[in-house]
C-alpha positions as CSV (number, residue, x, y, z in Angstrom):
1,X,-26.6,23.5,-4.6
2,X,-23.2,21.5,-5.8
3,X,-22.2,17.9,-5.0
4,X,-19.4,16.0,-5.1
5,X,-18.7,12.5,-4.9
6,X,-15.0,11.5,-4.2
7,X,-14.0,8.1,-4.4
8,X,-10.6,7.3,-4.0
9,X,-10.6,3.6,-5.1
10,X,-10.0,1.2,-2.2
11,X,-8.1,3.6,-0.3
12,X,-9.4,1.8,3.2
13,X,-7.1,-0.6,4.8
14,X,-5.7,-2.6,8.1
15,X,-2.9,-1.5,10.4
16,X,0.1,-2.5,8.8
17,X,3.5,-3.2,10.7
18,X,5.8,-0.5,8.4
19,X,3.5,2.2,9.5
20,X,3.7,1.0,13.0
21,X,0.5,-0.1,13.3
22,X,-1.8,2.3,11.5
23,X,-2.9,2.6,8.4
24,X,-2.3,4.9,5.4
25,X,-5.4,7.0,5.7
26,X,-3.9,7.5,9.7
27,X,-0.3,8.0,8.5
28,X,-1.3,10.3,5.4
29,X,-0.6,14.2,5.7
30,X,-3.9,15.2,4.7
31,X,-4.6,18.3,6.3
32,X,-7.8,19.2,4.1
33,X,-9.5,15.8,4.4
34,X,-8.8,16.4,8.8
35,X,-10.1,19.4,8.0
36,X,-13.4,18.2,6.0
37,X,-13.7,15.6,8.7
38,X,-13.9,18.0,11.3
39,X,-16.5,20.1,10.5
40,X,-18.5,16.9,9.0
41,X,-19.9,13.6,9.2
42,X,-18.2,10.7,9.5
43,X,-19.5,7.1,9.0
44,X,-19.3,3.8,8.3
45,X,-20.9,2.1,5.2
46,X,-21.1,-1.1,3.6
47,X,-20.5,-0.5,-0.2
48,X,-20.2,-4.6,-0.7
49,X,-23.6,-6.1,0.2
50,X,-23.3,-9.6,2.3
51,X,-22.5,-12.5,-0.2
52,X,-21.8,-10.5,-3.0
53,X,-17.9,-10.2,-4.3
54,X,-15.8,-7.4,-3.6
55,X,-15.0,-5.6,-6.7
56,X,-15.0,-1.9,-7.7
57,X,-18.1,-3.1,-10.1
58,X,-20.0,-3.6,-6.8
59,X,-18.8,-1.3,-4.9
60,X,-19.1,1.8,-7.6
61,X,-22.8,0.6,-8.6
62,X,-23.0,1.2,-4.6
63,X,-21.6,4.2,-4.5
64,X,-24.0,5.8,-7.3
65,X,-26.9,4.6,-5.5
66,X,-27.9,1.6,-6.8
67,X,-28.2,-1.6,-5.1
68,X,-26.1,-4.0,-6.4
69,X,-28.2,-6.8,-5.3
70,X,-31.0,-5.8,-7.8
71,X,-28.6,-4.7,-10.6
72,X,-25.5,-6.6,-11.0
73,X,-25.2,-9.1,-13.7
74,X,-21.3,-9.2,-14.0
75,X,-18.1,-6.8,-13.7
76,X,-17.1,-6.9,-17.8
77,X,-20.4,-6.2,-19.0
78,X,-20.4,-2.7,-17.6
79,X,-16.8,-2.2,-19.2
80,X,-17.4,-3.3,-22.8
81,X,-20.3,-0.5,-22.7
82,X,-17.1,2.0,-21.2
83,X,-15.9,1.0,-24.7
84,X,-19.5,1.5,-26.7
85,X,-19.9,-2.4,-27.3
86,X,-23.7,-3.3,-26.9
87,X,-23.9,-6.8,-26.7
88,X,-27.0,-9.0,-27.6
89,X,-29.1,-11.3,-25.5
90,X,-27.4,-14.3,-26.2
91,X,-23.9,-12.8,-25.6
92,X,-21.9,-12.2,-23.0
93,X,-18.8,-9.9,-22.1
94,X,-15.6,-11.2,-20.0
95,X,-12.7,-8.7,-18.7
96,X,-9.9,-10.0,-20.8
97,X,-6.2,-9.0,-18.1
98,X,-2.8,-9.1,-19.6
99,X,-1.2,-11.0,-17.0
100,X,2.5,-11.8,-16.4
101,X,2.6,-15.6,-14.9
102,X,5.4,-17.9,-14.0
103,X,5.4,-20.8,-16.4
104,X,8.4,-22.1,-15.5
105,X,6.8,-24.6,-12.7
106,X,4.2,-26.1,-14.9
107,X,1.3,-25.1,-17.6
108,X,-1.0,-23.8,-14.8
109,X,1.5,-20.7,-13.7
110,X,2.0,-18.5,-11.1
111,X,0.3,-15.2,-11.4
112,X,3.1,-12.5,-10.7
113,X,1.2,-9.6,-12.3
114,X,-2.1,-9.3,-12.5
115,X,-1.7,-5.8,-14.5
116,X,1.4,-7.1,-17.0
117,X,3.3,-4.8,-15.7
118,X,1.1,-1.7,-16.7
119,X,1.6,-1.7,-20.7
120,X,0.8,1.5,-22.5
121,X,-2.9,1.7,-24.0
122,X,-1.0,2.2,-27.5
123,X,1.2,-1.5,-27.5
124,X,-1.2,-3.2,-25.3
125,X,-4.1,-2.5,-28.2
126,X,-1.3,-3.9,-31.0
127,X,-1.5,-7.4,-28.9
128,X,-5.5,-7.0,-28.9
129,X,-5.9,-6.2,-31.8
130,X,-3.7,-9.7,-32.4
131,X,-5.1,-11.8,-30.0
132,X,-9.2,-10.9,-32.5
133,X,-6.9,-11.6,-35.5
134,X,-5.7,-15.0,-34.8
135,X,-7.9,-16.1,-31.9
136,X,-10.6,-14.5,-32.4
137,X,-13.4,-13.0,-35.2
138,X,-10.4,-12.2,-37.5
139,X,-10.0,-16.2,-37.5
140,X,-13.8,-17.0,-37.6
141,X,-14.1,-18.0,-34.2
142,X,-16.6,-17.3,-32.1
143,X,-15.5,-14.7,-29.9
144,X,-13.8,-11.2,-30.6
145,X,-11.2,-9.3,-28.5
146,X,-12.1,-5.3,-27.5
147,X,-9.1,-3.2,-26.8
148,X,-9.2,-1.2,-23.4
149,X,-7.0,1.0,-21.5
150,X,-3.5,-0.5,-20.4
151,X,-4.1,-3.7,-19.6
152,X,-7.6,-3.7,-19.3
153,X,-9.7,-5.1,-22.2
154,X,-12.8,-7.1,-22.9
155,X,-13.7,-10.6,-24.8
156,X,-17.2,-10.6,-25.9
157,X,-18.5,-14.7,-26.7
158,X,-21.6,-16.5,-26.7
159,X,-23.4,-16.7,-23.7
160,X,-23.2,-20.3,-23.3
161,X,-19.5,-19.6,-22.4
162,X,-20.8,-18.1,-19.1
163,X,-20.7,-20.9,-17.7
164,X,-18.0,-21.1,-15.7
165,X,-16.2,-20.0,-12.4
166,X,-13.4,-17.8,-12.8
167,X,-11.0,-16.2,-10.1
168,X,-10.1,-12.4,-10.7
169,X,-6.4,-12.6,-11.6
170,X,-5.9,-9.8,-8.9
171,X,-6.8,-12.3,-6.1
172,X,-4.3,-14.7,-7.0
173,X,-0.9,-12.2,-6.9
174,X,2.1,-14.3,-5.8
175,X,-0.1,-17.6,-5.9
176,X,-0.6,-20.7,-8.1
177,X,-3.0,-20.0,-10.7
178,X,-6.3,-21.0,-10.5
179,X,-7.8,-21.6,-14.1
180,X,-11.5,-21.4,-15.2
181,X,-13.8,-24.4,-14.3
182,X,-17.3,-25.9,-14.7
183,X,-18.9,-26.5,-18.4
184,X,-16.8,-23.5,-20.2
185,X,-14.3,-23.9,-18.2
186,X,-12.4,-25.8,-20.5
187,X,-13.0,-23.6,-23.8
188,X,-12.0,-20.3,-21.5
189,X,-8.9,-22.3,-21.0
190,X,-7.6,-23.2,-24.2
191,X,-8.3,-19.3,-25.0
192,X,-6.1,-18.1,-22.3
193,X,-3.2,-20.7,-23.1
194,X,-3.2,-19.9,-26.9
195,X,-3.0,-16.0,-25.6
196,X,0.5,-17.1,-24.9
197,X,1.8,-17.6,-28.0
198,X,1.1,-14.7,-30.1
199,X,1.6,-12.3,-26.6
200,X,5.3,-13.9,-26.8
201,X,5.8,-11.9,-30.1
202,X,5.6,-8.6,-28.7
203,X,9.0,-7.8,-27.0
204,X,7.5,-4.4,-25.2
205,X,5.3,-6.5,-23.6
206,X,5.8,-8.0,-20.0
207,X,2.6,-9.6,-20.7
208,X,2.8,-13.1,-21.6
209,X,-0.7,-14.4,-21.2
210,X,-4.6,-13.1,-21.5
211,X,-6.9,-14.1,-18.5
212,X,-10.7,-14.1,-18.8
213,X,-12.5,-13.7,-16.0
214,X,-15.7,-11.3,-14.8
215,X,-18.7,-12.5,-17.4
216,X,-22.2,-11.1,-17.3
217,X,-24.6,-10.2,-19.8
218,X,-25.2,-6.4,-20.2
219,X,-27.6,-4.8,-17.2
220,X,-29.8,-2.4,-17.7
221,X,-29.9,0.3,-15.3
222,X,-32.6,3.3,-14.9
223,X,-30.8,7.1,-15.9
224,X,-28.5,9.0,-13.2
225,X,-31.6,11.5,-13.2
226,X,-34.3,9.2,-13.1
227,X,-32.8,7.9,-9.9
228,X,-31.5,10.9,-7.6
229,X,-33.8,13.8,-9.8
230,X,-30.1,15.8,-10.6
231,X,-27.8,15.8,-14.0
232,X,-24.5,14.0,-13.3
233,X,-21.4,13.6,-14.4
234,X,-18.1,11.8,-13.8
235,X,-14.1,11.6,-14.5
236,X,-12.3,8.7,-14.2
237,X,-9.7,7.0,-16.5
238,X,-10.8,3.1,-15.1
239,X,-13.5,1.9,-18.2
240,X,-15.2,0.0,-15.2
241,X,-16.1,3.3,-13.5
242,X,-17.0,4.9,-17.1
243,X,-19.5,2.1,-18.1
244,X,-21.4,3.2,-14.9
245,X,-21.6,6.2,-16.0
246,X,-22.4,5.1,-19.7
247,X,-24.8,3.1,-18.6
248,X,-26.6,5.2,-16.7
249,X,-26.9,8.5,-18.7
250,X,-24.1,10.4,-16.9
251,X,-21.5,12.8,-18.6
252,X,-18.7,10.9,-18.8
253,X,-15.4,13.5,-19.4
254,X,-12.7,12.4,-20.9
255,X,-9.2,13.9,-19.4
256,X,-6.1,13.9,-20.9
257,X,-3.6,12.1,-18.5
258,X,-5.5,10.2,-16.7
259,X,-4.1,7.2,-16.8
260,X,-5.7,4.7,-13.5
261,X,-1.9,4.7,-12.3
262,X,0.3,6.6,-9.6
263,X,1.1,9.2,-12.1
264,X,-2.7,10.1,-13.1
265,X,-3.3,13.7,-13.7
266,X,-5.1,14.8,-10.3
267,X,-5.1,18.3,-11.2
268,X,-7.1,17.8,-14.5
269,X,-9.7,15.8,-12.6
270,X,-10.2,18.2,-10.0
271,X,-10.1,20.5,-13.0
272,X,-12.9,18.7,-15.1
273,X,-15.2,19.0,-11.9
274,X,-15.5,22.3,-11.2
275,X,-15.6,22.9,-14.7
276,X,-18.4,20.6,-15.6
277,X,-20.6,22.0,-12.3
278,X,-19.8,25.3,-13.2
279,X,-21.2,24.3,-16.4
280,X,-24.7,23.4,-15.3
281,X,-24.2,19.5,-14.0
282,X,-25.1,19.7,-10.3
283,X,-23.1,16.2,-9.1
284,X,-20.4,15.1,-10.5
285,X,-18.0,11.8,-9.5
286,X,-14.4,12.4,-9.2
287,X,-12.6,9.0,-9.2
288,X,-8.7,8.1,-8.5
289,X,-7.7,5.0,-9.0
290,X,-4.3,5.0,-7.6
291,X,-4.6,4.2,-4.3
292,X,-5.8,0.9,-5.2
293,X,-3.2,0.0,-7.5
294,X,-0.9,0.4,-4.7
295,X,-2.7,-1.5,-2.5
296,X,-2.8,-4.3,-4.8
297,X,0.9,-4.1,-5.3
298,X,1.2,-3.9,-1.8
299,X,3.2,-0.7,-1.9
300,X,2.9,1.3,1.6
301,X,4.4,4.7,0.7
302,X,2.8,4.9,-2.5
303,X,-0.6,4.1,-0.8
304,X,0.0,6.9,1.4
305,X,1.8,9.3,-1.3
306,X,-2.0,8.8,-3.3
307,X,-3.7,9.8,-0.2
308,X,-1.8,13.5,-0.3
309,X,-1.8,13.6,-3.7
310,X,-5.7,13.8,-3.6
311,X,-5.5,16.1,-0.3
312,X,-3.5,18.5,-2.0
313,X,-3.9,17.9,-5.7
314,X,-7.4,17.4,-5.5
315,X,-9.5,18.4,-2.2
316,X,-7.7,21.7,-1.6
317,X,-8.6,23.5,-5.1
318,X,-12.2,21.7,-5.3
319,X,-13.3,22.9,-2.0
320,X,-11.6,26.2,-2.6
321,X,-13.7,25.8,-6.1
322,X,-16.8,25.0,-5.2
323,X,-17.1,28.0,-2.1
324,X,-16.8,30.3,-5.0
325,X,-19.9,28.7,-6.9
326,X,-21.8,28.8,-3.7
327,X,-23.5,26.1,-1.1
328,X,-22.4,22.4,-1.9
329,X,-22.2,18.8,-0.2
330,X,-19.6,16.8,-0.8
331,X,-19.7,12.6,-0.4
332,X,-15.9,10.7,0.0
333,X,-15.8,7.7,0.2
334,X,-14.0,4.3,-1.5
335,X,-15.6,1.5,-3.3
336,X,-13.9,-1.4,-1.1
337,X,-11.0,-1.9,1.1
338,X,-7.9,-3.0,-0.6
339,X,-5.5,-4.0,2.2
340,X,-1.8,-3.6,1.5
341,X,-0.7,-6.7,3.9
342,X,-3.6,-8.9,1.4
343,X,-3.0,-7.2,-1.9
344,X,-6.4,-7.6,-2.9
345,X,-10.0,-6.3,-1.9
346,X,-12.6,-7.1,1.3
347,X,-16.0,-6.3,1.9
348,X,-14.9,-4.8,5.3
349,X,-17.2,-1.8,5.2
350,X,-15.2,1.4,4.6
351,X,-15.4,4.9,6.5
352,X,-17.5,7.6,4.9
353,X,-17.4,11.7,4.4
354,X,-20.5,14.5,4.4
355,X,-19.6,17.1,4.7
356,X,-22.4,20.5,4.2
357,X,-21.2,23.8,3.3
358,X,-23.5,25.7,5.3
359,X,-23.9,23.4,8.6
360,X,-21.1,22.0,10.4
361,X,-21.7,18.1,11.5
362,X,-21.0,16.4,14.7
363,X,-17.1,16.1,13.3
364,X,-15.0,13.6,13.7
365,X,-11.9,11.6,12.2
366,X,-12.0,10.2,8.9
367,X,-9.7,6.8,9.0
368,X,-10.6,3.0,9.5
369,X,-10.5,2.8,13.2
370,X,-12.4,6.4,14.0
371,X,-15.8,4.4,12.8
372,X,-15.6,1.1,13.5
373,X,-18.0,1.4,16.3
374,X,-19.9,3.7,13.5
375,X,-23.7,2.0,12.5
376,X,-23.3,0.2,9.4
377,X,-25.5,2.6,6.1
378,X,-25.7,0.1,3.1
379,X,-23.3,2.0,0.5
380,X,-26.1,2.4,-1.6
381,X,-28.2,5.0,0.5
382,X,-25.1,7.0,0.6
383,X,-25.9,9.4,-2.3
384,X,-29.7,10.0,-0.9
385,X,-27.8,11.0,2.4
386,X,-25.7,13.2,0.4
387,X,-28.6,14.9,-2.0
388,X,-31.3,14.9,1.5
389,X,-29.8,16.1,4.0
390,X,-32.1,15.9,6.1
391,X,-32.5,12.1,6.5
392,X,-28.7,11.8,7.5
């Protein structure tokens, strides 16, 4: 037996008015996922446990069945050990954006790109790599900066500056921003406004400032096969998404082209999972992160153009795949909602795929509105629904 576990980052969403009232996963010409849905189970799960924020670092520790109420200790954490950093007890990691604010109202901005404007990995490492140099352990100070994918990096510090309260940058798109507070608030600050200066010096760069936010000390999570009793693996080109899989003894495959934007290479993903199961794995995690980019820039058609790119790029060839391997299961779901109309993410729970190669389900219709009168499965039980059947 095969699985699959297809998460197309916060691909759920709300009605929205330019699709007259649906939503992209009911607008989206997806043939193979009506198909899937059809001859499956659809549900509705909560991959964001009550009280607990939103984030893909929650809701993709839910999603490979851990509870996040026992395991999370922080979003950058789990990236800086995507980017082998191990830190020690007495530090801590933060997720280190290059933003694009508005300083032309005052010192405290207006974020109007959370992302910078998508750098490449290759400049936006050059400004890393000069933000350690004159702000950080280059100049003896007490923090150093990591260089990530695009513009996703991580500041590892001393633990002390933990404490602090800090807004994800992608919560505040279009608004006044609000800067660190409580005891490090202060220290995080003066970090993020020196950012500016030596960010100014690179003219490729829409970037103009860093922004710290996400801390946590490292967690330490039980193996993949411990847990569920099957070898994993996983693709995905977000270094959130890898650190899960880092951290919890997964294969982690690296695929040229995948770049956690519109124009990821879908193909090579699909690619990399029938390969790797072929190969001996029996699950493996096929992540996209494309739909929520868009959702976050609160772009409708390419929110629905990601939705049939992964029907026709991804689903159609795996399925068609995995039948020639033998009996599988397949799990889709996203890690969160990322409304269009909001720009950011909920913890609305999101609708849910299983689908068994050798017994049709009940059926049904996989969108938003199809489950909402669904029973509520915390996200985390989903993969023991997926690899037991018979408790589903």
């Amino acid at each position: 037996m095969k699985y699959v576990i297809c998460v197309p980052d916060g691909c759920a969403d709300e009605p929205h008015p330019d699709l007259g009232g649906r939503t992209p996963l009911e607008v989206a010409d997806t043939p193979v996922l009506r198909s899937l849905a059809a001859r499956g189970t659809v549900g509705r799960a909560a991959v964001i446990p009550s009280g607990m924020p939103p984030g893909s670092d929650v809701g993709n520790l839910s999603l490979l069945g851990y509870d996040p109420a026992v395991h999370h200790t922080g979003r950058a954490p789990i990236e800086a050990a995507a980017l082998g950093l191990r830190l020690e007890p007495d530090q801590v990691a933060f997720r280190c954006n290059l933003s694009t604010l508005d300083l032309s109202a005052g010192d405290g901005g207006t974020m109007v790109d959370f992302a910078g404007g998508h750098p490449t990995t290759e400049v936006a490492a050059k400004a890393i790599a000069a933000l350690d140099a004159e702000l950080g352990s280059g100049a003896g100070a007490e923090i150093s900066f990591h260089p990530g994918v695009q513009y996703r990096h991580v500041v590892v510090a001393p633990r002390s500056w933990a404490d602090a309260e800090c807004v994800p940058p992608h919560d505040l798109t279009g608004e006044p921003a609000v800067w660190p507070t409580g005891p490090a608030g202060e220290r995080l600050a003066e970090v993020m406004r020196a950012s500016r200066e030596v960010l100014a010096r690179f003219d490729e760069l829409e970037a103009n400032q860093a922004w710290l936010w996400g801390q946590g000390h490292q967690p330490q999570l039980p193996s993949f096969r411990d847990t569920h009793g099957v070898d994993a693996g996983m693709v995905t080109a977000v270094d959130l998404v890898r650190g899960l899989g880092v951290l919890t003894g997964m294969e982690v495959v690296e695929v040229p082209g995948a770049t956690g934007w519109y124009d990821t290479d879908y193909e090579a993903k699909r690619d990399a999972a029938l390969s790797a199961l072929a190969g001996g794995l029996e699950l493996f995690v096929v992540h996209v992160e494309a739909t929520d980019e868009a959702g976050h820039a609160g772009d409708v058609e390419e929110k629905v153009r990601a939705l049939e790119n992964w029907d026709r790029r991804i689903l159609a060839g795996l399925v068609e795949g995995l039948d020639g391997m033998g009996d599988w299961r397949l799990l889709l779901a996203p890690d969160h909602p990322t409304p269009l109309r909001l720009r950011t993410h909920t913890s609305d729970p999101v609708p849910y795929l299983l689908v068994d190669s050798r017994v049709d389900g009940p059926g049904g219709e996989y969108t938003e509105a199809a489950t909402a009168d669904r029973h509520v499965v915390p996200g985390h039980e989903l993969v023991q629904l997926l690899l037991s059947p018979a408790s589903q």
